[in-house]
N, C-alpha and C positions, 0 to 999 in steps of 0.2 A: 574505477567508476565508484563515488561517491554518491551517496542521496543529500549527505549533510556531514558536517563534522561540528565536531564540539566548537570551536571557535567561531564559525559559521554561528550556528545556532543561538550563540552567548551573544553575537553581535544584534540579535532581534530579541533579545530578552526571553530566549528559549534555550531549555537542558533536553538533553536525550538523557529517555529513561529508560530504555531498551534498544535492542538492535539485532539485524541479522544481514546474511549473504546469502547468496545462493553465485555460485559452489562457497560452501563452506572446510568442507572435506572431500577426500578420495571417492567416496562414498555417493559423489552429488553430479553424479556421470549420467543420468538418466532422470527426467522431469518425474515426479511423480501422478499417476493418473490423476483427473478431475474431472469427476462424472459431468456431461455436457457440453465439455470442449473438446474439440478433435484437432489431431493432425497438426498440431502446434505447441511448442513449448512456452508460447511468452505467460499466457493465461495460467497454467501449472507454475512455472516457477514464480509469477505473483501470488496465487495462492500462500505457497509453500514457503515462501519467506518472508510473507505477511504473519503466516501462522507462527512460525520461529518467533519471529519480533514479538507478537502480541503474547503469546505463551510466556516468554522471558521478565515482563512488564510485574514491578512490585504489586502486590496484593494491594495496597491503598493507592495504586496508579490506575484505580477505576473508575473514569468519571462518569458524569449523565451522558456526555456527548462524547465520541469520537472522532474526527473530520478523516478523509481519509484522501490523500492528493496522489497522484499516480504522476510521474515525469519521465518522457519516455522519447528521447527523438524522431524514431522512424514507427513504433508501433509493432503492432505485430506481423512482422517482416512474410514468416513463413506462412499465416494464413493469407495475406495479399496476394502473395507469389501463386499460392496454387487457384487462389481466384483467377488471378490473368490467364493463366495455363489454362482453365477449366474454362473459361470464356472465351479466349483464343479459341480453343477446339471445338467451341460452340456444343460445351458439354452440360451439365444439369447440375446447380450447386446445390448443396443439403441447405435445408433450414438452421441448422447448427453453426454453418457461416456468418449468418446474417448477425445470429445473436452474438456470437464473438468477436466480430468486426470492429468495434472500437473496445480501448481501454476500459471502457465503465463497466463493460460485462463483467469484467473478474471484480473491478470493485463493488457491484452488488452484492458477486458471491461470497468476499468476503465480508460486506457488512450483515449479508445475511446469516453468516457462519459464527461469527464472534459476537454478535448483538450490537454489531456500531449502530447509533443513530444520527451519527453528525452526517454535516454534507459531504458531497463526494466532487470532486474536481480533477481532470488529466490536461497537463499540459507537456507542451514541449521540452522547455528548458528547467533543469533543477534550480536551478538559483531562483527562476519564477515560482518553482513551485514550491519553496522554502519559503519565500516572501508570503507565497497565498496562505502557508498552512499558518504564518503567524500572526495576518490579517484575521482568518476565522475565526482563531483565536482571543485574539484582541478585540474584535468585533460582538464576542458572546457567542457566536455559532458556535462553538465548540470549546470545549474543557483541555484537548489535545489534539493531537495528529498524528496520526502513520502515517508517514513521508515515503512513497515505495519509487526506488528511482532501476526502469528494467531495461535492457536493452537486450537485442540478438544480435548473433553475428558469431564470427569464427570459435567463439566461446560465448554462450548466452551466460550473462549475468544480473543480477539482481540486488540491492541493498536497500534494506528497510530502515526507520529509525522512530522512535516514537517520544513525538515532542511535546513540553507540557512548559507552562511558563518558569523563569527561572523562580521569582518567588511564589510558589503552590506549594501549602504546604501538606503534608499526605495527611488522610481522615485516619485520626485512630478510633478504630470499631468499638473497642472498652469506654469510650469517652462519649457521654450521651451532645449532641448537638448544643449551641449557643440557645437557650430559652425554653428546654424541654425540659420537661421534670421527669424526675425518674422514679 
């Protein structure tokens, strides 16, 4: 399961400037908690391999804007599931449901975690959602993208990647701006 690959991404005039998985290691056998979401692991491991990706991101890979495109076929599997069950038996859902029920939940949590301010977008297919993130891009909405592409299933996985145009070239902090005086 791929979000993007370098070839992919060269073909829209975009480099990956970071990236992460989830599993990455032996180690990545249990989602890590995220205060506010229950009983599911899609919401945690976007999180947590959003986190990776962005943490990995060069010092001058910080722009004004970050878009942030979420690709995900089925969604989050395990919170559905225990909706049907819990309505099936004509049971009483939490409020924490409602708010995790689509993808954009975790992408708040993460724009509000990292300080993104680009837009936010979940769609179905990765290849759509590489297209959108280079559209944003291209359009001024955004300086880059975290491309997060999650699925569940027999092994939940996750793959981040953080896209920026191929020719950007990184701000050096020692070097005052075009037209400023120093």
């Amino acid at each position: 399961m791929t979000a993007a690959t370098p070839l992919q991404a060269a073909a829209l005039g975009l480099s990956i400037v970071a990236e992460a998985r989830w599993p990455e290691s032996a180690h990545d056998h249990t989602p890590p908690n995220l205060p506010g979401f229950i009983l599911s692991s899609f919401s945690p491991i976007a999180a947590e391999t959003a986190a990776r990706c962005l943490s990995r991101r060069p010092e001058a890979a910080r722009p004004s804007a970050t878009a942030i495109v979420i690709a995900t076929a089925r969604g989050d599997r395990q919170s559905a599931a225990h909706v049907a069950q819990t309505v099936a038996a004509s049971g009483i859902l939490g409020p924490l449901l409602f708010f995790q029920s689509v993808p954009n939940a975790v992408a708040g949590h993460i724009a509000a975690r990292w300080n993104l301010t680009g837009p936010v977008v979940c769609l179905a297919d990765p290849v759509s959602a590489l297209e959108t993130a280079a559209l944003l891009i291209e359009d001024g909405d955004a300086d880059q993208a975290i491309l997060l592409h999650i699925e569940q299933g027999d092994r939940d996985q996750a793959h981040a990647v953080l896209l920026q145009p191929v020719d950007a070239r990184p701000v050096d902090a020692a070097q005052p701006p075009p037209g400023a005086h120093p």
